[in-house]
C-alpha positions in Angstrom: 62.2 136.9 65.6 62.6 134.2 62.6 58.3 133.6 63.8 57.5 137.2 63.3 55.9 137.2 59.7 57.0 140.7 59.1 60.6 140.8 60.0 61.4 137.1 58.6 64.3 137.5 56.4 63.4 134.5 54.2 60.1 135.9 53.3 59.0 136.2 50.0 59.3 139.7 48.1 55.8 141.4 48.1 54.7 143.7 45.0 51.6 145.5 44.6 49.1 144.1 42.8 46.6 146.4 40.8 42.9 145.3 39.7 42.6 146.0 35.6 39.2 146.4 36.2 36.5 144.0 34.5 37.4 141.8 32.5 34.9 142.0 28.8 33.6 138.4 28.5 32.6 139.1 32.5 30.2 141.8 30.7 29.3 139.5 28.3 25.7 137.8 27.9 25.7 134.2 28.5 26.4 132.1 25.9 23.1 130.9 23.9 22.5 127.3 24.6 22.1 126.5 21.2 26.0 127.9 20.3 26.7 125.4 23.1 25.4 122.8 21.2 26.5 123.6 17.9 30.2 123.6 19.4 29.6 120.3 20.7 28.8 119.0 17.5 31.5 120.6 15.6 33.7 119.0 18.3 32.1 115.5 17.5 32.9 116.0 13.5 36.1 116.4 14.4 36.4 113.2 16.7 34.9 111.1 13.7 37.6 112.8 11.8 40.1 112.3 14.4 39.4 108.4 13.8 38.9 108.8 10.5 42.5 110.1 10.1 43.9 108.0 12.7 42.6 104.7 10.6 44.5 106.2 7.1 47.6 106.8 9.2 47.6 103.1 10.0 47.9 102.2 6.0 50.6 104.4 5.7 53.3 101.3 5.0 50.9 100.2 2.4 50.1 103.4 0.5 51.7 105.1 -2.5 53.4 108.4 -2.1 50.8 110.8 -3.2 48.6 109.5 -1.1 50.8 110.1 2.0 50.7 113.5 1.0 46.6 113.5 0.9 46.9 112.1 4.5 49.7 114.9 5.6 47.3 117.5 4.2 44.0 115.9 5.9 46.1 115.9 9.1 47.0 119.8 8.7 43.6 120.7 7.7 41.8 118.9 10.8 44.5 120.6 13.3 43.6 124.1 11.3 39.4 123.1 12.1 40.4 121.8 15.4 42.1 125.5 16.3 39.3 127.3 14.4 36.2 125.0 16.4 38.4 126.0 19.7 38.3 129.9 18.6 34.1 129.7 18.2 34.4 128.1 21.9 36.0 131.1 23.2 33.3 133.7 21.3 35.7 134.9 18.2 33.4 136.4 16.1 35.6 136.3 12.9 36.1 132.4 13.8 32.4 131.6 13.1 32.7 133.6 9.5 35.8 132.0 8.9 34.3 128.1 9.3 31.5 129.5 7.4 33.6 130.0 4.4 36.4 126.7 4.9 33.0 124.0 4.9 31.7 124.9 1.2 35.8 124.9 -0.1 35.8 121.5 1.9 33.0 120.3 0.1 35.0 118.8 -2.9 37.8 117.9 -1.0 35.7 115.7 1.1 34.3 114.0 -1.8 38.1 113.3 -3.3 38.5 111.7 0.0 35.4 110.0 0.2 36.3 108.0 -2.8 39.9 106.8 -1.4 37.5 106.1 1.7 34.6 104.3 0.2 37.4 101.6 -1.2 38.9 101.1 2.3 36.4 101.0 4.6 32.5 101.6 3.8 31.8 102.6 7.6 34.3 105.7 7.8 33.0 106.4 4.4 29.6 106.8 6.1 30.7 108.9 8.9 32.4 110.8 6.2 29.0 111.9 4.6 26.9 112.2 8.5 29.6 114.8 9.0 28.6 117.5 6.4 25.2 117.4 7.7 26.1 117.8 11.5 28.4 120.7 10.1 25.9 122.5 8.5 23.4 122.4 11.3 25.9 124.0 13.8 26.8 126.5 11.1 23.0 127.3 11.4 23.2 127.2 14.9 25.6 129.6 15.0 24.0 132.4 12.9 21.0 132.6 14.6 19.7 134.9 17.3 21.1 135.5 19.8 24.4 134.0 18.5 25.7 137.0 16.4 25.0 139.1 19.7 27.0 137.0 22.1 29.9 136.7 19.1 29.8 140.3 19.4 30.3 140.9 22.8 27.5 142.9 23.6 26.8 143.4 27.0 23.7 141.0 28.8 20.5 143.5 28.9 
């Protein structure tokens, strides 16, 4: 009797389980191969920025105050891209606008930085300045057609 599947005492509880239906992003059109790419390279920024970071955090014994609160900000600010990057991964539309307004506010932080940079280390001062390019080509890339239609939602034709 214990073998019989249906009267086994110790079986687990069953439930019903209901199908919602489609899910949207099944309805979706395929993402454009060029948003893939400029993800990718917004994910790469943020890796040079990762060691970047990473390399001020090591002179943190050395540094004066204010500057530890320059680093503490950097650090916020590159978790706050690294969320925003992850929400233009998943298709948020108001993501894409979003990093499309932070990179030109950015613009003179980066060079405040890049001057406590260029007197450190002339290499991360140099992957400092590659990175505004690369950013502004995937912003490109990620206003142009198809993009805004995938961002959207809209269904594939």
């Amino acid at each position: 009797m214990m073998n019989d599947p249906a009267h086994n005492p110790y079986r687990p509880p069953g439930s019903e389980v209901f199908d919602r239906g489609p899910d949207p992003d099944d309805l979706r059109m395929d993402r454009p191969r060029h948003v893939f790419i400029a993800v990718a390279m917004l994910w790469v920024t943020l890796i040079m920025q990762a060691a970047g970071l990473a390399f001020m955090w090591r002179l943190y014994q050395i540094a004066p105050p204010n500057l530890l609160i320059v680093f503490g900000v950097s650090t916020l600010f590159w978790v706050l891209t690294a969320w925003l990057v992850s929400m233009i991964e998943r298709g948020r539309n108001w993501a894409r606008f979003t990093y499309l307004a932070v990179v030109p506010v950015s613009i003179p932080f980066l060079l405040v930085q890049l001057g406590f940079t260029l007197q450190t280390s002339v290499p991360a001062a140099l992957l400092m300045l590659l990175q505004l390019p690369v950013q502004i080509a995937a912003l490109i890339m990620l206003f142009i057609r198809p993009a805004g239609a995938w961002f959207r939602g809209e269904p594939a034709e």
